[in-house]
C-alpha atoms as a printed R data frame, in Angstrom:
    type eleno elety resid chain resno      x       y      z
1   ATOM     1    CA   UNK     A     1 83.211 168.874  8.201
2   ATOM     2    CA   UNK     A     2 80.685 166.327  8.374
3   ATOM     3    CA   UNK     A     3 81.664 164.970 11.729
4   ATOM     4    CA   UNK     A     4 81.319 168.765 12.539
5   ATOM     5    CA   UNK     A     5 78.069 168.817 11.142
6   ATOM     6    CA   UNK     A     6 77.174 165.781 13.166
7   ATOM     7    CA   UNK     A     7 78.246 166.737 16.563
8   ATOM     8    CA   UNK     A     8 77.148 170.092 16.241
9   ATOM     9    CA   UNK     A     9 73.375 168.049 15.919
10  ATOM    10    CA   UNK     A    10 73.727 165.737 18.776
11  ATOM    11    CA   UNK     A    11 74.694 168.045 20.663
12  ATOM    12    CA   UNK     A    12 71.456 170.207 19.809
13  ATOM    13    CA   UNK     A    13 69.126 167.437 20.725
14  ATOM    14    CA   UNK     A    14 70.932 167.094 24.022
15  ATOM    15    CA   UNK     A    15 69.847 170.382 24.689
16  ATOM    16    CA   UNK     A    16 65.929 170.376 23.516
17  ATOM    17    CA   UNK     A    17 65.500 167.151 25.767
18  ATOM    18    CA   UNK     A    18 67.070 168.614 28.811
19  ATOM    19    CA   UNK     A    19 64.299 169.084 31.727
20  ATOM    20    CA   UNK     A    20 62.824 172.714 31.511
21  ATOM    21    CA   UNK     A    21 61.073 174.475 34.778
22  ATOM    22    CA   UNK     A    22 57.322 174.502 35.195
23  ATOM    23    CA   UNK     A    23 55.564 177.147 36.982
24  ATOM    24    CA   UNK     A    24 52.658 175.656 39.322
25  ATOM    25    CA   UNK     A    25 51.287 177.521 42.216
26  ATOM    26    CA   UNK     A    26 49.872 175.677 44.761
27  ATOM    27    CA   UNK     A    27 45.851 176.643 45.893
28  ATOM    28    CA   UNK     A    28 45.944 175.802 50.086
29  ATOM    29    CA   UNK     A    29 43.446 176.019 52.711
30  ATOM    30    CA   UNK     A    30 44.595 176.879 56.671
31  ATOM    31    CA   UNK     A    31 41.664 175.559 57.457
32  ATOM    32    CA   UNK     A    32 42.228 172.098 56.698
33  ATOM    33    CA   UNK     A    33 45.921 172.656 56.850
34  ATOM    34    CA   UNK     A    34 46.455 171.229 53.290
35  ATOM    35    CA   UNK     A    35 47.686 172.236 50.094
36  ATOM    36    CA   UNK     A    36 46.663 171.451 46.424
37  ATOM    37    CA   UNK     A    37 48.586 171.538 43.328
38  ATOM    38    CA   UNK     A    38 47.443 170.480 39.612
39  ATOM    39    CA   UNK     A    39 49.911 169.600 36.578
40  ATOM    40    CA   UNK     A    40 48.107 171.659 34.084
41  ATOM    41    CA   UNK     A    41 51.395 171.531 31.588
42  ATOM    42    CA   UNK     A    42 50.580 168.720 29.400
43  ATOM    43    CA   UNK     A    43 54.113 166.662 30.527
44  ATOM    44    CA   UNK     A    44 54.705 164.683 33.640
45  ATOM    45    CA   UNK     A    45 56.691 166.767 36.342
46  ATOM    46    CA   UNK     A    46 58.931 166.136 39.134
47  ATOM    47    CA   UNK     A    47 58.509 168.257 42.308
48  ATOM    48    CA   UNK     A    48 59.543 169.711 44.997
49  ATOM    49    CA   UNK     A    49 56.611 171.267 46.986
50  ATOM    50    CA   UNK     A    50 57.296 172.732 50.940
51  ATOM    51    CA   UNK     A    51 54.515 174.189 53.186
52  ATOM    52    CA   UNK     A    52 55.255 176.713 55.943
53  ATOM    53    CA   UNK     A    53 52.312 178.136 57.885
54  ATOM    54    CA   UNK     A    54 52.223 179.750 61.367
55  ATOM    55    CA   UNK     A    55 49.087 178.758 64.490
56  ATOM    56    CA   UNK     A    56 47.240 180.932 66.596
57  ATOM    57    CA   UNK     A    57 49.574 180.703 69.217
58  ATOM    58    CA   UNK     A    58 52.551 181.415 66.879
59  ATOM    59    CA   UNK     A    59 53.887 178.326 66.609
60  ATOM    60    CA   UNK     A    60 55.394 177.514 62.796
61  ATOM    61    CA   UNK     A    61 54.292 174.312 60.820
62  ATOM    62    CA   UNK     A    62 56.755 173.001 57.611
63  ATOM    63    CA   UNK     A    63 55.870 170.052 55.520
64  ATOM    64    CA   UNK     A    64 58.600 169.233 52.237
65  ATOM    65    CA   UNK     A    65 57.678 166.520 50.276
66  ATOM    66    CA   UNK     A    66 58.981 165.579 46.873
67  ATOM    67    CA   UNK     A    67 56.097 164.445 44.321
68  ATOM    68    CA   UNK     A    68 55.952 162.723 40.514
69  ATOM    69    CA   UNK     A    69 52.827 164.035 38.881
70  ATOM    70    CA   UNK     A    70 51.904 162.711 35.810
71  ATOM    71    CA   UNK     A    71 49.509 164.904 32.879
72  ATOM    72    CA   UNK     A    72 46.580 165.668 34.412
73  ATOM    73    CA   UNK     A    73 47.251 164.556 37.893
74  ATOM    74    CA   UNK     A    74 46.288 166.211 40.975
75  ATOM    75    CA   UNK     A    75 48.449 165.726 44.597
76  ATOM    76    CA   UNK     A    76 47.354 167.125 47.708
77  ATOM    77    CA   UNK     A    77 50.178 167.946 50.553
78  ATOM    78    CA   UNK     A    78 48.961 168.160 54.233
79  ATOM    79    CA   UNK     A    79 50.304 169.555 57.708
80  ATOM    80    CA   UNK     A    80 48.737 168.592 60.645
81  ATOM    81    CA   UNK     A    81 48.957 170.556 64.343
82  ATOM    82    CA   UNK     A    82 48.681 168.186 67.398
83  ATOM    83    CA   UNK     A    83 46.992 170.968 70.008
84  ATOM    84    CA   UNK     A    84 43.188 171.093 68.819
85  ATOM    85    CA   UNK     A    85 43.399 174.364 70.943
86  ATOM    86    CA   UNK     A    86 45.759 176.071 68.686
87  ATOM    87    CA   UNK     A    87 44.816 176.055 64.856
88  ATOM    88    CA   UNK     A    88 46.483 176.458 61.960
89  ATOM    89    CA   UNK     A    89 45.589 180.386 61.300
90  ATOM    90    CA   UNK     A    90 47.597 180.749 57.515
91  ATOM    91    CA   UNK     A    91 49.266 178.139 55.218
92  ATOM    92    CA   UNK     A    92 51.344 178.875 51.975
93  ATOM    93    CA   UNK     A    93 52.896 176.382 49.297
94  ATOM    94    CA   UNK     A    94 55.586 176.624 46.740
95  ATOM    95    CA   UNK     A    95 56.313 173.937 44.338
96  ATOM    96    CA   UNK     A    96 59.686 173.690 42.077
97  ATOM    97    CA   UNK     A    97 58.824 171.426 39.182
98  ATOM    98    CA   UNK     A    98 60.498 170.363 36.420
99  ATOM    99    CA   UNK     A    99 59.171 168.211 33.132
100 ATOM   100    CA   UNK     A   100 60.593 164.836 32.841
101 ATOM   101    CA   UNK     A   101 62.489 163.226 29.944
């Protein structure tokens, strides 16, 4: 029973220091053609943070780019478009994140 007992509680801490999810939502600018995202959880994160956006002409733009972020820690994720004629015209992020052990 006690080796019961004892499994049953290692195998409970497994569990609470498993990664959980953490729900950021990155603030861009078309403009600029850049994307800014904040770890406001209080733990260091791991993420993975894309970009799509589309030009004036159409044309799409994609940026993926894994990031550590650490408490407090701001990154900043840019796209650039070669044709000065045609600018970026909208921009959107997503970031997946999950808390580190």
């Amino acid at each position: 029973m006690k080796k019961l007992l004892l499994a049953a509680t290692i195998l409970a801490a497994c569990f609470n220091a498993s990664a959980a999810s953490v729900f950021i939502f990155p603030t861009c600018n078309a403009f600029q053609g850049e994307c800014t995202i904040y770890n406001s959880s209080g733990k260091d994160i791991n993420c993975n943070i894309q970009l799509s956006g589309m030009t004036q002409k159409g044309r799409p733009v994609n940026a993926f780019e894994y990031r550590m972020l650490y408490q407090g820690m701001i990154a900043w994720i840019r796209v650039f478009n070669t044709d000065a004629n045609d600018p970026i015209t909208s921009l959107q992020g997503t970031a997946n994140c999950n808390t580190i052990n």
